[in-house]
PyMOL Python script that loads the backbone (N, CA, C, O; Angstrom):
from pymol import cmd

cmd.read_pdbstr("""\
ATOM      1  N   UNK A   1       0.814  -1.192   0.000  1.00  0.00           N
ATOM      2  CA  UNK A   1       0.000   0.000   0.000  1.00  0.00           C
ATOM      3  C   UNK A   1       0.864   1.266   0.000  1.00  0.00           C
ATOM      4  O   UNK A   1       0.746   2.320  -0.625  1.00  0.00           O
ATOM      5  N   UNK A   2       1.755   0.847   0.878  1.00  0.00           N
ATOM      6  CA  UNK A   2       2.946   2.463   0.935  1.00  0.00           C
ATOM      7  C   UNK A   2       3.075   2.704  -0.585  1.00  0.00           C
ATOM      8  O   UNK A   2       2.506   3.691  -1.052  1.00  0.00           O
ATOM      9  N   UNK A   3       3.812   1.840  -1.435  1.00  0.00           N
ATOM     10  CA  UNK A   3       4.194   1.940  -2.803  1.00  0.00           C
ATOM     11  C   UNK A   3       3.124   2.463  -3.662  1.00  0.00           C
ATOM     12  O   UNK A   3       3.548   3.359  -4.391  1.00  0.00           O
ATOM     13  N   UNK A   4       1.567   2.134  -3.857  1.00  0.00           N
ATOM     14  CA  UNK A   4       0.657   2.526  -3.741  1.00  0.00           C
ATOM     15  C   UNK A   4       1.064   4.299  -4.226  1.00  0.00           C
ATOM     16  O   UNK A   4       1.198   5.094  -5.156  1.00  0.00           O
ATOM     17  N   UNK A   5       1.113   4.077  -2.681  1.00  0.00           N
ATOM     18  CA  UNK A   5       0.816   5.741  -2.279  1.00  0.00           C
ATOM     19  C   UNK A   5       1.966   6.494  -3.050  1.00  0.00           C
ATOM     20  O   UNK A   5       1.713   7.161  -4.054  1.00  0.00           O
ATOM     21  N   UNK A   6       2.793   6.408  -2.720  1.00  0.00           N
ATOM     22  CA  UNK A   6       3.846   6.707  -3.085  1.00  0.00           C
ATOM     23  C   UNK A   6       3.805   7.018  -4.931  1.00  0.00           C
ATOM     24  O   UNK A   6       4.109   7.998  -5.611  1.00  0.00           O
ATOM     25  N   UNK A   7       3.357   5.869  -5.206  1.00  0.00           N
ATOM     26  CA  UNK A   7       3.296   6.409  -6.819  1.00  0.00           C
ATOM     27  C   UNK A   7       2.066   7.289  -7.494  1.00  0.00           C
ATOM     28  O   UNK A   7       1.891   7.772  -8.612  1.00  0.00           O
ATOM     29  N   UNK A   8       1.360   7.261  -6.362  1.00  0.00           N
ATOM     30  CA  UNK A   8       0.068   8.325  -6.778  1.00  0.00           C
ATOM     31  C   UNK A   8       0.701   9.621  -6.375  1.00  0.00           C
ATOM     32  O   UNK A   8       0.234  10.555  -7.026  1.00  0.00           O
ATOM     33  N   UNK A   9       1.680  10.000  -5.446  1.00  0.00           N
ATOM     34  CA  UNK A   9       2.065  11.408  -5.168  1.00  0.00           C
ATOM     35  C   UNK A   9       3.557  11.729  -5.970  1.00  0.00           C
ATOM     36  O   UNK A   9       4.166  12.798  -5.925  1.00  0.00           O
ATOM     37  N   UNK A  10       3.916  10.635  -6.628  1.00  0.00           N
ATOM     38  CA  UNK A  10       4.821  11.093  -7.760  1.00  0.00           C
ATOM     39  C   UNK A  10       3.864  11.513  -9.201  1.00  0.00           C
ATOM     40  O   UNK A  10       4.176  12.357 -10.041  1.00  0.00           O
ATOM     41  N   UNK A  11       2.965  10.889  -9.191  1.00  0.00           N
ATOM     42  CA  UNK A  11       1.732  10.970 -10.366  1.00  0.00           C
ATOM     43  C   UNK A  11       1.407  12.682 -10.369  1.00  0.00           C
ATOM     44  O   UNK A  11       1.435  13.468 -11.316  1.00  0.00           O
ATOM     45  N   UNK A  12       1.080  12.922  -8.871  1.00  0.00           N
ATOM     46  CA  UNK A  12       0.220  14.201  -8.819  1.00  0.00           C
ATOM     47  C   UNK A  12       1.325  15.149  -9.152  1.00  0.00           C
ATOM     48  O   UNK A  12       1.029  15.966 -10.024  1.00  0.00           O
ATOM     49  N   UNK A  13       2.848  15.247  -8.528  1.00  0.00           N
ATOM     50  CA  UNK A  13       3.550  15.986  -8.764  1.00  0.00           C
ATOM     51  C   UNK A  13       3.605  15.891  -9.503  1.00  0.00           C
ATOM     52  O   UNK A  13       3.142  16.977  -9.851  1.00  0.00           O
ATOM     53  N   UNK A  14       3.931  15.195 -10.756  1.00  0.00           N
ATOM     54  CA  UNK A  14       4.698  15.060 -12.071  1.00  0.00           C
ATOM     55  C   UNK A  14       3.597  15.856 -13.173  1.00  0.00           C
ATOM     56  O   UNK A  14       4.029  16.588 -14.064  1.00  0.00           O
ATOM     57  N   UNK A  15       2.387  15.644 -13.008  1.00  0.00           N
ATOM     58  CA  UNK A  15       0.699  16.597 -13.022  1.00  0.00           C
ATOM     59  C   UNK A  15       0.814  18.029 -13.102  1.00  0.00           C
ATOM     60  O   UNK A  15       0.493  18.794 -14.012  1.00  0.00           O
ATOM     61  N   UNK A  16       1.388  18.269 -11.857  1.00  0.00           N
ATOM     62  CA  UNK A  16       1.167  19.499 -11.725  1.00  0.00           C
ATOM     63  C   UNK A  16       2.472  20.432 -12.232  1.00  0.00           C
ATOM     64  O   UNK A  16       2.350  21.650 -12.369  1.00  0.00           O
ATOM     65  N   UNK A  17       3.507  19.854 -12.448  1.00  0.00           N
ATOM     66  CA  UNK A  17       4.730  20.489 -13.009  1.00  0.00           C
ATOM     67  C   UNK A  17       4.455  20.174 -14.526  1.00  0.00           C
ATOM     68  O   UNK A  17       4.450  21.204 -15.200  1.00  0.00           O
ATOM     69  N   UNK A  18       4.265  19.229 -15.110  1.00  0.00           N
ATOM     70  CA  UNK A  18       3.872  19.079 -16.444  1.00  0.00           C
ATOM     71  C   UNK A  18       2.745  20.473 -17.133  1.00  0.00           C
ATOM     72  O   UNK A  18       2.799  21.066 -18.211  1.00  0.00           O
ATOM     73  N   UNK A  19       1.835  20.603 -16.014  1.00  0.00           N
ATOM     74  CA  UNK A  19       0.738  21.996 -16.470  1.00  0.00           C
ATOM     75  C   UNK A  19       1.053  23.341 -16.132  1.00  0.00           C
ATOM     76  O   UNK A  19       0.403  24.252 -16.644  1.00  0.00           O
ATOM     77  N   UNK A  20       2.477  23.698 -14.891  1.00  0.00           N
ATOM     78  CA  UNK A  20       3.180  24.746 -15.075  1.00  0.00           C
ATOM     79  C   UNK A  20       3.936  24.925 -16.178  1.00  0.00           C
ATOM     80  O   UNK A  20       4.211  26.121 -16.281  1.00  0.00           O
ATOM     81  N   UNK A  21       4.479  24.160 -17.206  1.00  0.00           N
ATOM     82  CA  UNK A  21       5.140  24.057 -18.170  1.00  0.00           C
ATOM     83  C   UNK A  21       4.045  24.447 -18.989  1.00  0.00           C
ATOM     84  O   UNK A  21       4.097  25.664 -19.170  1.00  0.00           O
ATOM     85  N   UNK A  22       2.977  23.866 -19.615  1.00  0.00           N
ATOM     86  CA  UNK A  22       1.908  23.864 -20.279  1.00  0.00           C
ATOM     87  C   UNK A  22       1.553  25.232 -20.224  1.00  0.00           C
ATOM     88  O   UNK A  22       1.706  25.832 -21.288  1.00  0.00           O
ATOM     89  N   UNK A  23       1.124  25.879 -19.276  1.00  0.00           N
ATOM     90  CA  UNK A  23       0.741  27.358 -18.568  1.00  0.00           C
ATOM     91  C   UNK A  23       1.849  28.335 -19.204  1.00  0.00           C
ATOM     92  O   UNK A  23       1.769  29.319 -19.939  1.00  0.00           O
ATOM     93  N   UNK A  24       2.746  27.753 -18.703  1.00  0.00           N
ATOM     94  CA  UNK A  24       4.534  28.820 -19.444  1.00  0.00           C
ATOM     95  C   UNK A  24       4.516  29.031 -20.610  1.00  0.00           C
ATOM     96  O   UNK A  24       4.752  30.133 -21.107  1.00  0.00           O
ATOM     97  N   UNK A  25       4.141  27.668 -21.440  1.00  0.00           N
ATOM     98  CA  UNK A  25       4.537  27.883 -23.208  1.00  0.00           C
ATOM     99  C   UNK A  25       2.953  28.281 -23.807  1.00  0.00           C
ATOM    100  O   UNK A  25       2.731  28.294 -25.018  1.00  0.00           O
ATOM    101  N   UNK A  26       1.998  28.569 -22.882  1.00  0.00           N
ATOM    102  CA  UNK A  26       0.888  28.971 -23.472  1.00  0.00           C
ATOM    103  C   UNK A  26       0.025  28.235 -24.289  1.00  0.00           C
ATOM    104  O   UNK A  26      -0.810  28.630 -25.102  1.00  0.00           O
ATOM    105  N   UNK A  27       0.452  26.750 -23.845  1.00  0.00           N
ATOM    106  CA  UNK A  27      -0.252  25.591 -24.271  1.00  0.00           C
ATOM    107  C   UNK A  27      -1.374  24.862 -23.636  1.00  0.00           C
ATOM    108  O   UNK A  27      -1.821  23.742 -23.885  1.00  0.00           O
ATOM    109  N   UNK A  28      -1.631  25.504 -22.999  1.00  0.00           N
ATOM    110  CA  UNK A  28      -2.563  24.341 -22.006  1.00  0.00           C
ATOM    111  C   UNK A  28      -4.256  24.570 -22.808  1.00  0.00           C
ATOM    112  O   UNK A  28      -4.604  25.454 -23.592  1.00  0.00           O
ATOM    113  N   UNK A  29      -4.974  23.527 -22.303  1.00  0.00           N
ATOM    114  CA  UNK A  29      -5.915  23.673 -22.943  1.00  0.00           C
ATOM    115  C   UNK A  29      -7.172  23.716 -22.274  1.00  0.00           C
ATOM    116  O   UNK A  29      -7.130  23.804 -21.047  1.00  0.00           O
ATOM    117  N   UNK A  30      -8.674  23.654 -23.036  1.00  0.00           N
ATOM    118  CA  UNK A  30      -9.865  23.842 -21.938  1.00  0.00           C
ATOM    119  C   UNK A  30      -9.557  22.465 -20.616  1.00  0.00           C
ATOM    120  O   UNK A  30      -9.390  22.845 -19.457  1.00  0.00           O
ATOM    121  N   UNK A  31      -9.529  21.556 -20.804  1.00  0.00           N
ATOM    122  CA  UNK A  31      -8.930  20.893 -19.437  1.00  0.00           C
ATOM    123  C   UNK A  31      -8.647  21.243 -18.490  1.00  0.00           C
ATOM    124  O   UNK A  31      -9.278  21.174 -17.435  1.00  0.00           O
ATOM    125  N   UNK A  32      -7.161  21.895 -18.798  1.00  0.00           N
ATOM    126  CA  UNK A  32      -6.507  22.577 -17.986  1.00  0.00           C
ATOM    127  C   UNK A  32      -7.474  23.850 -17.114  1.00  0.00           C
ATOM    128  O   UNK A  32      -7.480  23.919 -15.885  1.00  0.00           O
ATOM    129  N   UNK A  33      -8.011  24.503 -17.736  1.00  0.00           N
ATOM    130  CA  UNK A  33      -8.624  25.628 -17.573  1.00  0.00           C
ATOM    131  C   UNK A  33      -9.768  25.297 -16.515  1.00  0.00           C
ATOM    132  O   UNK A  33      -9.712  25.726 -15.362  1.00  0.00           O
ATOM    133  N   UNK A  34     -10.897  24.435 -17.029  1.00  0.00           N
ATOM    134  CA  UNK A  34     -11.740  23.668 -16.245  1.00  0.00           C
ATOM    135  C   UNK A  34     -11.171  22.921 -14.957  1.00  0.00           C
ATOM    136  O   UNK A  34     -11.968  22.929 -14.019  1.00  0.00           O
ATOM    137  N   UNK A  35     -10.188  22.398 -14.761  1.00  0.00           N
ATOM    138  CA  UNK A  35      -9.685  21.544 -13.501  1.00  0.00           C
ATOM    139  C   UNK A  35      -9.024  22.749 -12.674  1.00  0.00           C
ATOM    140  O   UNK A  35      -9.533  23.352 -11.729  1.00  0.00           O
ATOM    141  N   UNK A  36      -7.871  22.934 -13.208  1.00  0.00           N
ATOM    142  CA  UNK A  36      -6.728  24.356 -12.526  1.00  0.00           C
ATOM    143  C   UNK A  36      -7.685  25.631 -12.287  1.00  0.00           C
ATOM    144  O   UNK A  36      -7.715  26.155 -11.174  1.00  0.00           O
ATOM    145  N   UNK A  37      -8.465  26.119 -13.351  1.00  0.00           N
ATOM    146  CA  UNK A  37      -9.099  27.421 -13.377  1.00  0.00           C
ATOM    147  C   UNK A  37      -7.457  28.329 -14.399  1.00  0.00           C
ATOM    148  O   UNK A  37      -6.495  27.709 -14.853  1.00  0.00           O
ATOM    149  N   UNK A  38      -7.645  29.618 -14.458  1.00  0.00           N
ATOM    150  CA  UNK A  38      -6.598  30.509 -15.153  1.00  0.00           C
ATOM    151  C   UNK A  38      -4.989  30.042 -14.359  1.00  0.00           C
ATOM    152  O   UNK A  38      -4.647  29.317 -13.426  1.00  0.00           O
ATOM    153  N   UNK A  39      -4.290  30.973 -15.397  1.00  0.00           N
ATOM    154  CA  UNK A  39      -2.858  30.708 -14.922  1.00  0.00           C
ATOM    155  C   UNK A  39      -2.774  31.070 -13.675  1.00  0.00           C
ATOM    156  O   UNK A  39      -2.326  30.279 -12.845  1.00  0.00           O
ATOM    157  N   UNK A  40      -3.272  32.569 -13.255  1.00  0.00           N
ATOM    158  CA  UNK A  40      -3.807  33.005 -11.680  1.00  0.00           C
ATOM    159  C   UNK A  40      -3.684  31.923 -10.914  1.00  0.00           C
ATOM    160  O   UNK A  40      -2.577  31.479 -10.610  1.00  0.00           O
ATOM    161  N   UNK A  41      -5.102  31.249 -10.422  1.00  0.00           N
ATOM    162  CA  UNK A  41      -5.552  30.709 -10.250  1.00  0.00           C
ATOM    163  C   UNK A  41      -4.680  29.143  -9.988  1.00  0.00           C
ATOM    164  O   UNK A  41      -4.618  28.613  -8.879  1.00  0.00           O
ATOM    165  N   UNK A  42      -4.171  28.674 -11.002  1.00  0.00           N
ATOM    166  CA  UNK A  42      -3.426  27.619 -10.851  1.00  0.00           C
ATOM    167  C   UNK A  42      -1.634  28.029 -10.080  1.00  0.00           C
ATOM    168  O   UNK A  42      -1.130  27.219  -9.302  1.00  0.00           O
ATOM    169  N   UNK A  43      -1.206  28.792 -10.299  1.00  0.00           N
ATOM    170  CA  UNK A  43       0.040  29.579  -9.877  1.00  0.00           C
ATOM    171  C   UNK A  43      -0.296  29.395  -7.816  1.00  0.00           C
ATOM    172  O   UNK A  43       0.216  28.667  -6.965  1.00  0.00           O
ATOM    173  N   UNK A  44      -1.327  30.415  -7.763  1.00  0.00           N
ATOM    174  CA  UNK A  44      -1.740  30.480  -6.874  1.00  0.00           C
ATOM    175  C   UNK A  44      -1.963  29.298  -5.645  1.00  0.00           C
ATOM    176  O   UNK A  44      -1.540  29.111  -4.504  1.00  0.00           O
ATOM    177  N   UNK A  45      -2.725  28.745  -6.430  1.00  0.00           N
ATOM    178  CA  UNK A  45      -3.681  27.663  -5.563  1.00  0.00           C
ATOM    179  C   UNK A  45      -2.637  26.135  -5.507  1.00  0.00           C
ATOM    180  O   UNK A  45      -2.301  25.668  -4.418  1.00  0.00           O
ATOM    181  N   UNK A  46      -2.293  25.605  -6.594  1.00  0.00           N
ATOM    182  CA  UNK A  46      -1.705  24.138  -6.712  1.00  0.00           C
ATOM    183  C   UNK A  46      -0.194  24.492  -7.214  1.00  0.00           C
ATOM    184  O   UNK A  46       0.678  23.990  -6.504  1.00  0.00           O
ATOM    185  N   UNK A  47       0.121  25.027  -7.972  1.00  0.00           N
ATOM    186  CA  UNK A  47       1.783  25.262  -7.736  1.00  0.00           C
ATOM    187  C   UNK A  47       2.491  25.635  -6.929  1.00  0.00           C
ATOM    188  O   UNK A  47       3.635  25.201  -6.791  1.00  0.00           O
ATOM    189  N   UNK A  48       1.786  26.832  -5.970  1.00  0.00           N
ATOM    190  CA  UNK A  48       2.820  27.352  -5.109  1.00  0.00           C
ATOM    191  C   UNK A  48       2.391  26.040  -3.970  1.00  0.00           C
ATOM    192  O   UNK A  48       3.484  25.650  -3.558  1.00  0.00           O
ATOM    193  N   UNK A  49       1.371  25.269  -3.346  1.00  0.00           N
ATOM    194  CA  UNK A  49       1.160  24.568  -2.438  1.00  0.00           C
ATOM    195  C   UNK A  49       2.419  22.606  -2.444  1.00  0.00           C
ATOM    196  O   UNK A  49       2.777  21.806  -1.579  1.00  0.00           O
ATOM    197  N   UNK A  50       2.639  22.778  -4.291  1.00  0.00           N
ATOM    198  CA  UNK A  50       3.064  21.677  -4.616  1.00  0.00           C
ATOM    199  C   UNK A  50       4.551  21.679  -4.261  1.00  0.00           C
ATOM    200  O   UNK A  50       5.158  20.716  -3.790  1.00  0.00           O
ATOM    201  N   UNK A  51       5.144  23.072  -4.591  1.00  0.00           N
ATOM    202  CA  UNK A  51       6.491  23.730  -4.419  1.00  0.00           C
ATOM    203  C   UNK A  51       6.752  23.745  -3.540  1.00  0.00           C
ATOM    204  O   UNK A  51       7.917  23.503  -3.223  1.00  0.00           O
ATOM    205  N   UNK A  52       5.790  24.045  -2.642  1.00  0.00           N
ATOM    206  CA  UNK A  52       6.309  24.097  -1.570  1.00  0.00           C
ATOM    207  C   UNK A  52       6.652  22.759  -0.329  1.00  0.00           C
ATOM    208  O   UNK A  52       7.274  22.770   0.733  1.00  0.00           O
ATOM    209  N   UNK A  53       6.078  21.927  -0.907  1.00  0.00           N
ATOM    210  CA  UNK A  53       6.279  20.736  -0.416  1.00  0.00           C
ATOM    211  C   UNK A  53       7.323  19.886  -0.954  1.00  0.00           C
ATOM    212  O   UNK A  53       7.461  18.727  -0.562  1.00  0.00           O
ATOM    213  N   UNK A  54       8.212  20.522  -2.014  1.00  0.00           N
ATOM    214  CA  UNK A  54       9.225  19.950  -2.450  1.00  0.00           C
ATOM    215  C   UNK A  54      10.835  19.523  -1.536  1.00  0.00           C
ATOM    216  O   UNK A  54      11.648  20.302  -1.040  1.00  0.00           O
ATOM    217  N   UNK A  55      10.850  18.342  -1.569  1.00  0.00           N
ATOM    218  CA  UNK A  55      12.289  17.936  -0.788  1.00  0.00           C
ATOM    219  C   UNK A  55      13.486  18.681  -1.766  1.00  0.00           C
ATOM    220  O   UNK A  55      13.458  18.611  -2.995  1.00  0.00           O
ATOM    221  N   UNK A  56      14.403  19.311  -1.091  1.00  0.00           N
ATOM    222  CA  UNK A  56      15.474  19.894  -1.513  1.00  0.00           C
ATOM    223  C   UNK A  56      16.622  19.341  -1.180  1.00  0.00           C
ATOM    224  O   UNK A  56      16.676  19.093   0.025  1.00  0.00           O
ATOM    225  N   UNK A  57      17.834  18.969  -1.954  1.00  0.00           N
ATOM    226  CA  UNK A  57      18.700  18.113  -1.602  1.00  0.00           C
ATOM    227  C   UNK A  57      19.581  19.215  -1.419  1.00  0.00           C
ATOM    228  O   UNK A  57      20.735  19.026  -1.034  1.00  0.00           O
TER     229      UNK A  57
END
""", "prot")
cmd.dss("prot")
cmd.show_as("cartoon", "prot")
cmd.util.cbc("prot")
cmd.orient("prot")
């Protein structure tokens, strides 16, 4: 179950850095828009919360 878990919160990160990229090159699409809401909005709410939970070596 740990492993499980573990690969669903590499999933979500890998998600949410994949659609800051998307957001950057001005690619993202109604999806994006509908789930995240605007670049605002996604910057705000799920990138800065994801970042910030990042392990730093």
């Amino acid at each position: 179950m740990t492993e499980y878990r573990l690969a669903q919160v590499a999933d979500y990160l890998c998600t949410i850095e994949l659609a800051a990229v998307k957001y950057a090159a001005k690619e993202n699409g109604a999806t994006y828009d509908k789930f995240f809401g605007g670049v605002g909005s996604f910057k705000k709410n799920w990138l800065k919360q994801a970042r910030r939970k990042m392990l730093r070596s």
